[in-house]
C-alpha positions in Angstrom: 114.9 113.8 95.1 114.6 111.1 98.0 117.8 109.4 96.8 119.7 109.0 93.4 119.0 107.3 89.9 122.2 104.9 90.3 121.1 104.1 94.0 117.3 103.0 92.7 118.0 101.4 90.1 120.3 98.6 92.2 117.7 98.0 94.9 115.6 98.0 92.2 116.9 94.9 90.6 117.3 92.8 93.1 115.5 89.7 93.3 113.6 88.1 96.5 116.0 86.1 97.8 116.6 86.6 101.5 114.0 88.7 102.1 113.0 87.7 105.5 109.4 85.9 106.5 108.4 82.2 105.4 104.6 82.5 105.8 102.4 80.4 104.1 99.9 82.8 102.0 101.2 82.5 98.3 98.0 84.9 97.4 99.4 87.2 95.4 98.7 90.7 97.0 98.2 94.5 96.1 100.4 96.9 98.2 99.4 100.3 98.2 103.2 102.4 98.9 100.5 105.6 100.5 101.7 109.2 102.3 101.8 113.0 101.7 103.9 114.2 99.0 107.8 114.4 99.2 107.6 110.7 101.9 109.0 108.9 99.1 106.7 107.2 97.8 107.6 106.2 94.2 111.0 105.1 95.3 109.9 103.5 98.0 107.2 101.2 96.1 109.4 100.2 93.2 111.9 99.3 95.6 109.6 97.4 97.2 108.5 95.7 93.6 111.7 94.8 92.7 112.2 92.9 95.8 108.5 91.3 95.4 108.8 90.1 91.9 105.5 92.6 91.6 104.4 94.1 88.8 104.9 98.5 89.6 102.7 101.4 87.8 103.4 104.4 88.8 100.0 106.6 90.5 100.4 109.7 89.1 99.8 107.9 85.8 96.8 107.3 86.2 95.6 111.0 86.7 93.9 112.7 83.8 95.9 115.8 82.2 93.3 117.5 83.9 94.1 116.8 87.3 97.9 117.2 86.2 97.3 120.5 85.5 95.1 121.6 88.5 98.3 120.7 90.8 101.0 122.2 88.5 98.7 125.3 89.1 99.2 124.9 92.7 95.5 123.5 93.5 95.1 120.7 95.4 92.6 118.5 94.1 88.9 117.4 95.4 86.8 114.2 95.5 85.2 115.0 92.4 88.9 114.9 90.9 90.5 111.7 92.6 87.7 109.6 92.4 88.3 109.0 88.6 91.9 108.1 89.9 91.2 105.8 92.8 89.7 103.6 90.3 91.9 103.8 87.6 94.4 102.7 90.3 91.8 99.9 91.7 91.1 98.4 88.4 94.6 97.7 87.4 95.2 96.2 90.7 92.1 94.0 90.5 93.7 93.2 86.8 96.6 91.7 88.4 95.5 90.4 90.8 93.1 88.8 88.4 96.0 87.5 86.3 98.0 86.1 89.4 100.4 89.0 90.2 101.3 90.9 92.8 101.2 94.8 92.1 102.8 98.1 93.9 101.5 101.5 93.4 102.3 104.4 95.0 99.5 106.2 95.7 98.7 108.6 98.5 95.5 107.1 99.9 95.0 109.8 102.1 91.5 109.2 103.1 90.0 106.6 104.7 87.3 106.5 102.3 89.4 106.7 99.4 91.7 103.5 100.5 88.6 101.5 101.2 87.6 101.9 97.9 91.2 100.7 97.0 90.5 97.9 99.5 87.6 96.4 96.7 90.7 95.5 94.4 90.2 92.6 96.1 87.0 91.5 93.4 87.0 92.6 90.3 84.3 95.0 88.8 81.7 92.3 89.0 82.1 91.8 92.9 83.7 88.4 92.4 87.3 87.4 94.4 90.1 87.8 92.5 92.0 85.8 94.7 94.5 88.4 95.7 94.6 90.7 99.2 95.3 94.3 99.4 97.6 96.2 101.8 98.8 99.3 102.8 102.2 101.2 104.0 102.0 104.4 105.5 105.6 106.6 104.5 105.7 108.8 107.4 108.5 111.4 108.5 108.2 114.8 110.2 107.1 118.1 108.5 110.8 119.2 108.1 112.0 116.0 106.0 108.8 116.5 104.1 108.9 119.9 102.9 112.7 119.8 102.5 112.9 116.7 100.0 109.8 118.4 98.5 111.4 121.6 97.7 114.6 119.5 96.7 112.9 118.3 93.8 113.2 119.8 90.5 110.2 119.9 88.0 107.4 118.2 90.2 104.0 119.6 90.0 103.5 119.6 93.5 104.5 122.9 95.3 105.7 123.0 98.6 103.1 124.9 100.5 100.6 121.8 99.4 102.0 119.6 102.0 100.2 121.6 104.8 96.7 120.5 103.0 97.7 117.4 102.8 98.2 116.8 106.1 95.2 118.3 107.4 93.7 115.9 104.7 95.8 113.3 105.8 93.9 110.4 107.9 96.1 107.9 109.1 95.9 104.2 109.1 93.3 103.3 111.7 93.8 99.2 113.7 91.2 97.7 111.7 92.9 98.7 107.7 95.1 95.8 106.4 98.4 97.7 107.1 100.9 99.8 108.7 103.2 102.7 108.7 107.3 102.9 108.7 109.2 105.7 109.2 111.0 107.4 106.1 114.1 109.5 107.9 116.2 106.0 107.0 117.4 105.0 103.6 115.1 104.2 101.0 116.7 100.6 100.9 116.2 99.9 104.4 112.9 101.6 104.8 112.1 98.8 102.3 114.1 96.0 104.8 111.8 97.3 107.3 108.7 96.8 105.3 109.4 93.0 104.1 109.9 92.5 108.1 107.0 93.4 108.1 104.8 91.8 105.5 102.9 89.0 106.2 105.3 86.1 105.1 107.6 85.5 102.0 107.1 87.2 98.8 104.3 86.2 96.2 105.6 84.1 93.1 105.3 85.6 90.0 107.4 83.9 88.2 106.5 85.9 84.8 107.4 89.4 86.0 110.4 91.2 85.5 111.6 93.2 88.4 111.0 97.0 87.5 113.6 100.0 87.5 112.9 103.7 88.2 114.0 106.7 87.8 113.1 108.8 90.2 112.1 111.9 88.3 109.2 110.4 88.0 106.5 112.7 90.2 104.8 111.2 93.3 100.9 111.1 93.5 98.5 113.0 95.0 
């Protein structure tokens, strides 16, 4: 695991106060929490939700059993696969966004091609603006953290010897994408410190969510 249950769920609950930034775009935003397996994603992003105010779905949910069992089989999945995904994850975004929230999924994103679709959270399914902006953080860390917090983990679906495709899959953030990346060898709370440094401003108001809890158990996406 990337840290313990007692550790997430205290970040976890904290609200947004102090965070720093005071910029002036209240749109309420989409953050996609992206990396290779075993960067701590899922911890990282409802973290990073609590903190917001967002509203937090975990990405693996939204992959069919189908894909679920592919990867428990040790096969890593192909377009034909994530693209179902991508948009499951797109249209609950574009949902909240719809609806005046920020959101937080973790989600790998590891193509460029697969975040830009992502990216079209930004209007709903019939092209209009749903008033909200969407953004990404790149986890990274080196090979050895990877692997060793991967193998750490008890009853994931993802197998070590994955991570290598992944990274040859892996294409990182490029200028023009609407984020950037943060190192992961620090704590999970103050890899999230680093992030709201880094955010455009304040944190959106969303004034009806509840800040979320994990338990990080919970499998990362693919």
């Amino acid at each position: 695991m990337d840290t313990d249950v007692t550790e997430t769920a205290m970040f976890s609950t904290q609200t947004s106060s102090g965070t720093p930034g005071s910029g002036t775009d209240r749109r309420p935003r989409a953050i996609v929490v992206m990396g290779v397996a075993g960067s701590g994603k899922t911890t990282v992003a409802a973290l990073l939700a609590g903190r917001l105010g967002a509203s937090f779905a975990e990405g693996d949910d939204f992959h069919s059993p189908a894909n679920v069992a592919k990867m428990a089989a040790g096969h890593p999945l192909d377009d034909e696969d994530r693209w179902p995904w991508l948009r499951g994850i797109r249209d609950w975004f574009a949902k909240e966004l719809n609806e005046g929230r920020s959101a937080v999924v973790p989600c790998s994103a590891l193509r460029r091609s697969y975040r830009e679709l992502l990216e079209t959270a930004g209007s709903d399914t019939t092209g209009s603006d749903t008033g909200g902006t969407v953004q990404f953080v790149h986890l990274t860390g080196s090979y050895d953290l990877l692997r060793e917090r991967i193998q750490g983990r008890a009853g994931h679906f993802m197998r070590p010897e994955m991570l290598d495709s992944q990274l040859a899959a892996l294409e990182p953030l490029q200028d023009d994408e609407p984020g950037f990346a943060v190192d992961v060898t620090p704590r999970p709370d103050q890899v999230v410190e680093e992030i709201l440094h880094r955010l455009d401003g304040a944190p959106a108001e969303n004034p009806a969510v509840t800040a979320p809890t994990t338990d990080t158990t919970q499998p990362e996406d693919h």
